[in-house]
N, C-alpha and C positions, 0 to 999 in steps of 0.2 A: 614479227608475228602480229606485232597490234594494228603495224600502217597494214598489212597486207588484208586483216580483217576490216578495217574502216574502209579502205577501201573499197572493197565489197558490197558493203552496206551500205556506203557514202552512194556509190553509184545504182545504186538500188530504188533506195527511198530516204538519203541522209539523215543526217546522224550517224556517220563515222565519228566524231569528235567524242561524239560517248564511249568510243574504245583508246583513240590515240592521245587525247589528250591525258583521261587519267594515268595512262603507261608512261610515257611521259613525266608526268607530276610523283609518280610514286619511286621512277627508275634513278631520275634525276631530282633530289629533294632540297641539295643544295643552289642548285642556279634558278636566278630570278624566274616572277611570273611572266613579267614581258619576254622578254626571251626565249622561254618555255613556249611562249604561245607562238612569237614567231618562227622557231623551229617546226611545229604543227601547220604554220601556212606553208612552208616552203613543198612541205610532204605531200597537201591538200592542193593546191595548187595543179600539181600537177597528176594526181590523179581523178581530180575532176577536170580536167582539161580533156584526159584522155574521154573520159565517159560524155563528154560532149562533143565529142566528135564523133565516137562511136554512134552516139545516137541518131548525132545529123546525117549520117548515112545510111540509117535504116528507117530510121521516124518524119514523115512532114513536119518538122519543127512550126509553130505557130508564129511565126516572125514577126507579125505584126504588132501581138501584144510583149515578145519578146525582148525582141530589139529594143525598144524604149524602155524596160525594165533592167536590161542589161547597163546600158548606159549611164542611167541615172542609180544605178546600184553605186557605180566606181564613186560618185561626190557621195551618194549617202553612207558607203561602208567606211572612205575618209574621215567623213566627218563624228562617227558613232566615237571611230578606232581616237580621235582626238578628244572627245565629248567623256571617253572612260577617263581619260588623266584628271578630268576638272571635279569630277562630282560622282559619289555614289552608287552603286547598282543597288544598293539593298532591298528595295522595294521592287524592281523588277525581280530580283532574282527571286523572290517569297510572291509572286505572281506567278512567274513561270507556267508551275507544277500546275497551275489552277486550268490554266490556258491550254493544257496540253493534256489535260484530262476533259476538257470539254473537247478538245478535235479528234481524241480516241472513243468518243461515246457518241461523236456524229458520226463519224468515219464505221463508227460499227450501226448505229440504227440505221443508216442508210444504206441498203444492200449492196443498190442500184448505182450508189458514187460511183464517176469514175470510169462506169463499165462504158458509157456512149460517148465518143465526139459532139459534141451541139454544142458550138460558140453563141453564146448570149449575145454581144455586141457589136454595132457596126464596126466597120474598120477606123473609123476616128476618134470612139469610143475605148475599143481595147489600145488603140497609142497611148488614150491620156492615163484611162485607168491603168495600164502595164507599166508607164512615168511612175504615177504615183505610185505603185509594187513595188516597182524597183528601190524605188527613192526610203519608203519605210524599212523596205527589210534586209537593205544594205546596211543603213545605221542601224538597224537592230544588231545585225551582225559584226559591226563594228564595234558597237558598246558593249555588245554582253556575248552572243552566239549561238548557244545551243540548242539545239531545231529548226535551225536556220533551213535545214533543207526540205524539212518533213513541213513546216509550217507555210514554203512555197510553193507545194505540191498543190496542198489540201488547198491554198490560196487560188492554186491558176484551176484547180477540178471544182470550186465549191465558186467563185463568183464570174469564174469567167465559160466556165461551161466545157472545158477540155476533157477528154479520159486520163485515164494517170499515167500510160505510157507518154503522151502528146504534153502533159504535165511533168511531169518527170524531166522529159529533155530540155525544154523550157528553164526547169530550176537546175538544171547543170550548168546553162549557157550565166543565171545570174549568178549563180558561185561562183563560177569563175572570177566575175567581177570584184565582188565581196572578196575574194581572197587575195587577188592581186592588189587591190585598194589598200586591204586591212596590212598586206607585206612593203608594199611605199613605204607603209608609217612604220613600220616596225624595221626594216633592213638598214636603212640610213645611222638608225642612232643604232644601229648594233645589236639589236635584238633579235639574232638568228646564231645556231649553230650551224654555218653551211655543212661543214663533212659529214652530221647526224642527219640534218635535216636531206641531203641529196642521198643516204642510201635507204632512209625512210622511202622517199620518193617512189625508188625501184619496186619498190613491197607495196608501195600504195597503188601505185601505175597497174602492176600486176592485179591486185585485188580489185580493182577498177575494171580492168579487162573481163574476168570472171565474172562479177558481178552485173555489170552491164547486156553482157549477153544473156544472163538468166533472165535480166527481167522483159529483154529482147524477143527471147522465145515461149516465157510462160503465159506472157497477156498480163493484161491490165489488172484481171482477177488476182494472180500472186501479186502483182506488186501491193494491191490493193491489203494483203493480209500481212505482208511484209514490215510496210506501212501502220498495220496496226502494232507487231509484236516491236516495229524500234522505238515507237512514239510509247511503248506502257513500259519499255527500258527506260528512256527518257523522265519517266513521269517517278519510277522508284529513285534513279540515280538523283535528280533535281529535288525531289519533293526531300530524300536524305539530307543532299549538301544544304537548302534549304533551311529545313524545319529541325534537323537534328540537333543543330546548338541548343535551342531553344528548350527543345524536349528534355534534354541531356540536364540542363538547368533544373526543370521540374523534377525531376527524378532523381 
């Protein structure tokens, strides 16, 4: 039930991982986090795979700032998924909430996000600038995760000039990346359950399907609102895991 929901969502306006991984963490409380997590790519994986395809056949995917963002996603979501063993998130993760309550409060003053196509940059332009997309929020994704997909949305609609369908397909095609990267590092030393993680898969595949096509047929406007209600989930669930130790100390 939980892949089949993330899925949905995932291929919507991500932020599945705000469903499948706490099921996950709460179902299974004895096996490690690494593990846990790579169980979650194998799921993820392959239902954004589907909803990037799905989309490349109904949406002119933006290729140009894509492709280089795809690319450079695979070294930076390696290097993130290596960067978490050595040091810390603390400090990201108690930034988070902050970051994801300022792209819900743009995301809402701006009616207009989103609604038009107009690419801001030449074509040599969006290669470098889509490099460097790629290259940040692969190792974002690598070292910490969560809004990796809503945060590349509002990325490709807010500096590159896309609507949020044309956006949308875009950060399917670099998830992919990101996922397949972050599961190299995690599949080798054993941190997958294959038999959970492949029927997760089927449920996520499926909610990928359904999802995809809503945001296929409602326009840019839904995804746009979509977008807002998983990124203020985001913003309760993170600012809790967050702030709540702390709070919980004071009180």
């Amino acid at each position: 039930m939980a892949s089949f929901g993330a899925g949905l969502i995932d291929a919507m306006v991500g932020g599945g991982g705000l469903i499948q991984v706490p099921a996950l963490f709460g179902l299974l409380p004895g096996q490690g986090h690494a593990t846990l997590l790579g169980t979650n790519k194998i799921s993820s994986v392959v239902g954004t795979s589907f909803a990037a395809y799905r989309y490349s056949k109904a949406i002119q995917v933006p290729w140009n700032a894509v492709l280089p963002a795809t690319v450079m996603a695979l070294f930076g979501a390696y290097a993130g998924a290596y960067v978490v063993t050595q040091i810390s998130t603390e400090v990201l993760r108690l930034l988070l909430p902050v970051l994801l309550v300022a792209v819900a409060l743009y995301t809402f003053v701006r009616k207009d996000l989103g609604s038009v196509h107009a690419p801001k940059y030449t074509r040599e332009h969006e290669r470098l600038f889509g490099a460097l997309l790629g290259l940040a929020i692969g190792f974002y994704d690598g070292f910490f995760g969560p809004g990796t997909g809503s945060f590349l949305m509002v990325a490709f609609v807010v500096f590159f000039g896309f609507d949020f369908l044309a956006a949308t397909a875009g950060a399917k095609m670099v998830n992919v990346a990101c996922n397949l990267a972050s599961l190299a590092w995690f599949a080798p030393s054993g941190h997958v359950l294959v038999g959970l993680g492949l029927v997760m898969a089927v449920f996520n595949l499926a909610g990928a399907r359904v999802g995809a096509g809503l945001a296929i047929r409602k326009g840019a406007g839904f995804v746009r609102k979509a977008l807002l209600l998983v990124v203020c989930l985001l913003i309760i669930k993170t600012g809790h895991d967050s702030y709540g130790p702390y709070l919980l100390k004071l009180f």
